[in-house]
C-alpha positions as CSV (number, residue, x, y, z in Angstrom):
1,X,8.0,-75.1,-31.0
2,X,10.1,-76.3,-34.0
3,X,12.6,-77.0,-32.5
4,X,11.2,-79.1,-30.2
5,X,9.2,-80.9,-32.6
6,X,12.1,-82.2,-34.8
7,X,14.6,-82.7,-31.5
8,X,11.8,-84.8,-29.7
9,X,11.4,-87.1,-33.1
10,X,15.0,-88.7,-33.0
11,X,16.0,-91.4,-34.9
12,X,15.5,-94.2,-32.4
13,X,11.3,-92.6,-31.9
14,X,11.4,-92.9,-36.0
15,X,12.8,-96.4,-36.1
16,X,10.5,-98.0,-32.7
17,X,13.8,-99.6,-31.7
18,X,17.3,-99.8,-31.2
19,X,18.9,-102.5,-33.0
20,X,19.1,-102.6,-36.8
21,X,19.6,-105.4,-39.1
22,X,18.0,-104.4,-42.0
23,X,18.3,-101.1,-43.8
24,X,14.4,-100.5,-45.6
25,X,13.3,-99.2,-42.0
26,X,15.9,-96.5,-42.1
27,X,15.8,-95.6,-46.0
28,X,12.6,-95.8,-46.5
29,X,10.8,-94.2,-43.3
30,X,13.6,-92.9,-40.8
31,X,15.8,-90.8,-43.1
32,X,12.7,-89.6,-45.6
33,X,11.0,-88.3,-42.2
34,X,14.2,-86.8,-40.5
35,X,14.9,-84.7,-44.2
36,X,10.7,-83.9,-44.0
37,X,11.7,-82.8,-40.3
38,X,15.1,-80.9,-41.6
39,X,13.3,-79.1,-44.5
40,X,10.4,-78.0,-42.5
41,X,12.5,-76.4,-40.0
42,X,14.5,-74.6,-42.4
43,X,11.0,-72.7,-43.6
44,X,10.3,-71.9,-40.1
45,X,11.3,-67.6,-39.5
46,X,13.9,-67.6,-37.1
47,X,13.2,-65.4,-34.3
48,X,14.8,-62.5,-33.5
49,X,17.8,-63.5,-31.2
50,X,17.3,-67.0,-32.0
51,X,20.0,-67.3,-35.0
52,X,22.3,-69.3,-32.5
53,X,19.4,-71.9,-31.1
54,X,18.5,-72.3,-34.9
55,X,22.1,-73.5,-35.9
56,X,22.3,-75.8,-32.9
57,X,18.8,-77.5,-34.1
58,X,19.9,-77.7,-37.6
59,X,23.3,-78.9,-36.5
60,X,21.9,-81.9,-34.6
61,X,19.3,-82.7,-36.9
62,X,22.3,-82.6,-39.9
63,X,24.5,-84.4,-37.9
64,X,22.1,-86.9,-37.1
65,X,20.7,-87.6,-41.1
66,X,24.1,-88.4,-42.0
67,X,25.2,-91.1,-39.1
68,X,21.5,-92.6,-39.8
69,X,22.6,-92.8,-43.5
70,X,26.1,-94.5,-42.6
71,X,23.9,-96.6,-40.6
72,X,21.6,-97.5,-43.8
73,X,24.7,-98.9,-45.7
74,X,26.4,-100.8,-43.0
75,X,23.5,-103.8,-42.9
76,X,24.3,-104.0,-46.8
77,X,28.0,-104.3,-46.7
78,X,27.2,-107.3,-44.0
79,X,28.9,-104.8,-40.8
80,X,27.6,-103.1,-38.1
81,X,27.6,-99.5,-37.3
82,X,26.2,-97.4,-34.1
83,X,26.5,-94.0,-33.1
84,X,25.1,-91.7,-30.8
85,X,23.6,-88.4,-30.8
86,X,22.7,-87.5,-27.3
87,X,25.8,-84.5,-27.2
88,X,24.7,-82.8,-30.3
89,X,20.4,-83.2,-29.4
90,X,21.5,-82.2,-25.9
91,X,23.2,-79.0,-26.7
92,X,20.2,-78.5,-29.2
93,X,17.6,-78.3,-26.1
94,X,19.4,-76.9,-23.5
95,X,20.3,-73.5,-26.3
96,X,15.8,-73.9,-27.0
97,X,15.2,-74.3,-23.2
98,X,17.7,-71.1,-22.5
């Protein structure tokens, strides 16, 4: 049920939208909620047998906090920046749904 949680609260469900142009949205509610997401998965008990699924979550979610906070200084410096994260939140579910 973690797992799902934080892999079904992505950045683009955080932010409401796609396109950025301005980076308060991101620093001050998409990458506070993502590290809320990231440390309350950490204090979940791994199940036994799990330690692998666990690593792929935390992986993705990782992953993830530091494109969205290359993302957060690109607006600033007057450039653009995108990235995606559908191979590392894909690998994520299939290893939760397996």
């Amino acid at each position: 049920k973690a797992a799902d949680k934080v892999l079904d609260n992505g950045p683009i469900v955080l932010l409401g939208y796609g396109l950025v142009f301005d980076s308060g949205p991101l620093r001050e509610r998409v990458l506070p909620q993502l590290n809320r997401s990231l440390a309350e998965f950490r204090a979940v008990k791994v199940p036994k047998g799990a330690q692998d699924v666990a690593v792929k979550v935390d992986g993705a979610l990782t992953y993830v906090i530091g494109e969205v906070g290359r993302m957060a200084d690109r607006p600033d410096a007057g450039s653009s920046y995108e990235f995606s994260y559908d191979t590392q939140y894909d690998a994520a579910r299939k290893a939760v749904q397996d």
